[in-house]
C-alpha positions as a Markdown table, in Angstrom:
| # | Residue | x | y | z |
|---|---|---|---|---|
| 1 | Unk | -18.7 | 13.3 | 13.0 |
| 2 | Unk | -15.4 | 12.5 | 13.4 |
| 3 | Unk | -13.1 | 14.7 | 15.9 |
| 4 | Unk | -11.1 | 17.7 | 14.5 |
| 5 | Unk | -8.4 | 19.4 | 15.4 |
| 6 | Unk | -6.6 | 22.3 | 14.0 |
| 7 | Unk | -2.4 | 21.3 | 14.0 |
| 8 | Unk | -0.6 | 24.3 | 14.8 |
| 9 | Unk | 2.9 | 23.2 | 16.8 |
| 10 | Unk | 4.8 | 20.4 | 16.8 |
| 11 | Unk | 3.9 | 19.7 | 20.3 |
| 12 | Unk | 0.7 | 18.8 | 18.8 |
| 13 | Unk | 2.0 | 16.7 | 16.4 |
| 14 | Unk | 3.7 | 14.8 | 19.5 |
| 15 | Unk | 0.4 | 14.4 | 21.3 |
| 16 | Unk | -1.6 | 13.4 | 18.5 |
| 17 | Unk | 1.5 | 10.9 | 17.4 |
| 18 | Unk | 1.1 | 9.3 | 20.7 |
| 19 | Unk | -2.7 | 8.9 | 21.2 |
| 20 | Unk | -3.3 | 6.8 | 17.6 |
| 21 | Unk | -4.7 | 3.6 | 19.2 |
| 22 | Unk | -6.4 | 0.7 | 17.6 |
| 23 | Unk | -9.6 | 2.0 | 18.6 |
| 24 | Unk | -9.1 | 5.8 | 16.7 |
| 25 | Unk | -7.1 | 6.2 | 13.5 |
| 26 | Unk | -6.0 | 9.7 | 12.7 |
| 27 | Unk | -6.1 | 11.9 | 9.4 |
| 28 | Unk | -3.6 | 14.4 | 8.7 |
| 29 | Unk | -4.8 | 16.8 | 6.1 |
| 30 | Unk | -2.3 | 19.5 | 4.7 |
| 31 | Unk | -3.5 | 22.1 | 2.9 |
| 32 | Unk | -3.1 | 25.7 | 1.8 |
| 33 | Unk | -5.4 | 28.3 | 2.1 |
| 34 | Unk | -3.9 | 29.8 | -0.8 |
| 35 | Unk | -5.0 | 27.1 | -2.9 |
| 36 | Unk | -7.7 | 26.5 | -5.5 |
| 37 | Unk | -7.5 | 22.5 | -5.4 |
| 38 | Unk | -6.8 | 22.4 | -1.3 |
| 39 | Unk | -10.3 | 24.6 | -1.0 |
| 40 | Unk | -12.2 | 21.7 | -2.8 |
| 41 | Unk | -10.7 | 18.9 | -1.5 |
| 42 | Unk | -11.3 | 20.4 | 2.2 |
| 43 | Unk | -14.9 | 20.4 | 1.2 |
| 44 | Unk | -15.2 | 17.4 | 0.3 |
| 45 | Unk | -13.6 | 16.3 | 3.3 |
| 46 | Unk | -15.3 | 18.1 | 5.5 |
| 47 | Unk | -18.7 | 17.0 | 4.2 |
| 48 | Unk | -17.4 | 13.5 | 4.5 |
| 49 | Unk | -16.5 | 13.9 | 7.7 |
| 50 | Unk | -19.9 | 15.2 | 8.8 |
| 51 | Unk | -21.5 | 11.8 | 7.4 |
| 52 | Unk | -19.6 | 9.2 | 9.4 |
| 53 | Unk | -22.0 | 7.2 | 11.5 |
| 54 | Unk | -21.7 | 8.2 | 14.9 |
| 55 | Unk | -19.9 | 4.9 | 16.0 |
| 56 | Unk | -16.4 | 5.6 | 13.9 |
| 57 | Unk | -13.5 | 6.6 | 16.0 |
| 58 | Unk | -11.6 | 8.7 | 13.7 |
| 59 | Unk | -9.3 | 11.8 | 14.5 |
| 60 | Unk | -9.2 | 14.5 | 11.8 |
| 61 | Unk | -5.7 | 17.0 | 11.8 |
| 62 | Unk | -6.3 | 20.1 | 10.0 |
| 63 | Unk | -2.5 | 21.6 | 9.1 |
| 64 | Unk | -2.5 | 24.9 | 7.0 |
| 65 | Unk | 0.8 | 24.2 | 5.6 |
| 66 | Unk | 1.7 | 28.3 | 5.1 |
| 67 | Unk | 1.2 | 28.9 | 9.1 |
| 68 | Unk | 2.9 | 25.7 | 10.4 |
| 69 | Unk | 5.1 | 24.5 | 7.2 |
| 70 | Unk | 7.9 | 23.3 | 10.5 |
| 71 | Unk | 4.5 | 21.3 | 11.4 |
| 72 | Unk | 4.4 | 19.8 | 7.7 |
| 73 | Unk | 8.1 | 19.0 | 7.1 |
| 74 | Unk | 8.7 | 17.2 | 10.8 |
| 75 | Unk | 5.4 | 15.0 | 9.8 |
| 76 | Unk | 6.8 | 14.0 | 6.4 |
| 77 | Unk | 10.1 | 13.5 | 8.0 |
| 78 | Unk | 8.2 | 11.5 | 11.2 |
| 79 | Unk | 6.5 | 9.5 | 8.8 |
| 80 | Unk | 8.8 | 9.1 | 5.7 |
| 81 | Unk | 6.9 | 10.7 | 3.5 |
| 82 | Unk | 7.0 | 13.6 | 1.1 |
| 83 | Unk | 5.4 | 16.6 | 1.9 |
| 84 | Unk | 3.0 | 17.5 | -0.6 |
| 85 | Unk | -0.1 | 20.0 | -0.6 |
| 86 | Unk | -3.0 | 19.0 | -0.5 |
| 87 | Unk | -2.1 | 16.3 | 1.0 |
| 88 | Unk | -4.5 | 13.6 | 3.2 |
| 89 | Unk | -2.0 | 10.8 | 5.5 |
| 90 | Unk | -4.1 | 8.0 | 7.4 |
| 91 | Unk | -2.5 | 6.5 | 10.4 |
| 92 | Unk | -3.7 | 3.7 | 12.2 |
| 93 | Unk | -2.2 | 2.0 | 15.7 |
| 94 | Unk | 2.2 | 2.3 | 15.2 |
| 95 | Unk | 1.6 | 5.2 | 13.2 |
| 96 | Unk | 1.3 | 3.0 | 10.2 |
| 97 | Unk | 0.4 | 4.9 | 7.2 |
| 98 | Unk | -3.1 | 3.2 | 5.8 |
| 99 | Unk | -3.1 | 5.3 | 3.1 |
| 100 | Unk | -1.6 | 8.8 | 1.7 |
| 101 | Unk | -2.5 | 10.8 | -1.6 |
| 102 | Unk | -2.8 | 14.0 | -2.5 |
| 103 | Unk | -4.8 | 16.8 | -4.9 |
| 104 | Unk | -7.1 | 15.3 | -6.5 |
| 105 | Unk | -6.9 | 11.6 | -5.3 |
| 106 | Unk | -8.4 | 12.4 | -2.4 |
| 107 | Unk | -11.9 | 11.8 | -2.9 |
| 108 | Unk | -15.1 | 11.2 | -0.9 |
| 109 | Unk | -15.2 | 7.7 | -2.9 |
| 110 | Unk | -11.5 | 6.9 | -1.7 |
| 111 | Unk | -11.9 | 8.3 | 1.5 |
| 112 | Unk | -15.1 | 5.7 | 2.0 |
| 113 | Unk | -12.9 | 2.7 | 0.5 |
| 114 | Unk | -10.1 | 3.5 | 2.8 |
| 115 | Unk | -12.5 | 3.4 | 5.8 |
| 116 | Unk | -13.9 | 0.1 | 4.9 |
| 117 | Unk | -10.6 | -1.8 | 4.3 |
């Protein structure tokens, strides 16, 4: 299963920023607990998540967008896009975006075609 990590600060956000390498991608996912659609969708991530084979390197961010929304905005801003929630934000190496949607685009399916691209 992939690693994950709940965001809380924007020191976080600097770490994390910094250790995307070829060899891990990272996943920011935004949500609220408040939420009907960001409680499915972090389901179906989650189980995703818990069936990776064991030999992908991929970070997971967990941001509750009510308890760090100066977390959310500096991301959006950081990576030039909007802030949306539920929202799922693939970086690879150079913090290039691989992919971004949000609500209900972010599916198992997607998630496993992303992966394989």
């Amino acid at each position: 299963m992939a690693a994950v990590i709940k965001l809380n600060s924007i020191e976080q956000w600097e770490e994390l920023k910094n250790g995307v390498t070829v060899q891990s991608d990272l996943i920011i996912f935004k949500y609220s607990p408040v939420c009907p659609i960001s409680s499915v969708v972090d389901g179906d991530l989650k189980s995703w998540l818990q069936n990776l084979p064991e030999e992908i390197n991929l970070k997971c961010a967990m941001l509750n967008v009510i308890e760090a929304k100066e977390v959310s905005f500096k991301i959006a801003a950081d990576l030039n896009i909007k802030h949306e929630s539920p929202q799922l934000i693939w970086l690879t190496a150079g913090l290039n975006v691989k992919w971004s949607g949000s609500h209900y685009d972010i599916t198992k399916s997607k998630l496993s075609s992303v992966l394989n691209k």
